[in-house]
N, C-alpha and C positions, 0 to 999 in steps of 0.2 A: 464837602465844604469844610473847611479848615475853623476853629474856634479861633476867634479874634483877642480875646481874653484868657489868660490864666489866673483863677481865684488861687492864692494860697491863704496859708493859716499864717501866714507868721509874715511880721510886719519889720521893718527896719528896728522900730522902737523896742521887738520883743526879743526875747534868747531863746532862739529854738530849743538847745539842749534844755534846758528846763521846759520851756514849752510840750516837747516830748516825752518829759518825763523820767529822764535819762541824766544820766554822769552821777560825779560823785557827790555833789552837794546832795542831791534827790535820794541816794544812798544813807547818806548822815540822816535826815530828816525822816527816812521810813527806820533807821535802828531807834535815834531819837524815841517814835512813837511807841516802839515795842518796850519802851521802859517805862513806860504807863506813872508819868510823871503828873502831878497835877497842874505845874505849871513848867511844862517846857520851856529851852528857852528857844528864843526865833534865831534862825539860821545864817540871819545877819549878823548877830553877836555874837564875833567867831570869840572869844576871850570865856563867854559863858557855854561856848560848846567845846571850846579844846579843853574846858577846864572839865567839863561832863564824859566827854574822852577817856581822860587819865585817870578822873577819878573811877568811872564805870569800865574799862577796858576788863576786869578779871575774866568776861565770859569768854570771849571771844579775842585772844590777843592781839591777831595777825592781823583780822578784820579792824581792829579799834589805832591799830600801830600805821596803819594804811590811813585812814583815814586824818591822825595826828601830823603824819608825816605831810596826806594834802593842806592841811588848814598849816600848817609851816611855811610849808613851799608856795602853795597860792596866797597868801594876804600878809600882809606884811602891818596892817592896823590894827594887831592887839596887842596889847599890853605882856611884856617877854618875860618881867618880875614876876607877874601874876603866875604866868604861864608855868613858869619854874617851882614857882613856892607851890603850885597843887601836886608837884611831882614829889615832893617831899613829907613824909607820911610820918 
């Protein structure tokens, strides 16, 4: 007999890829934690994470230059003055 129903985990409203745990956002957010900040910022405010980016990239360049490069190219709602004047040391 054949199952009438298939349950899945993931619903229109949700984002699998995050739901999974996967891609690059989930990427930012587990380096995020290994900086053992006291108050991180949320991964929504891409303006206070590309500025975390630039400022902390010394470790790991390639990994933090990937990452800069995605919060460029995907979002286009932060602030680009900001963005620039943390590049400048």
């Amino acid at each position: 007999m054949r199952a009438k129903f298939i349950y899945e985990k993931f619903t229109d409203e949700s984002d699998p890829i995050k739901d999974m745990g996967i891609g690059m956002l989930h990427r930012i957010e587990e380096w995020i934690k290994t900086l053992k900040m006291w108050y991180p910022p949320a991964i929504t405010n891409i303006d206070a994470v590309l500025e975390l980016c630039i400022q902390n990239g010394s470790g790991n360049k390639a990994l933090t230059n990937e990452f800069i490069n995605f919060l460029i190219n995907a979002y286009d709602n932060y602030d680009k003055d900001e963005a620039l004047k943390s590049c400048i040391l």
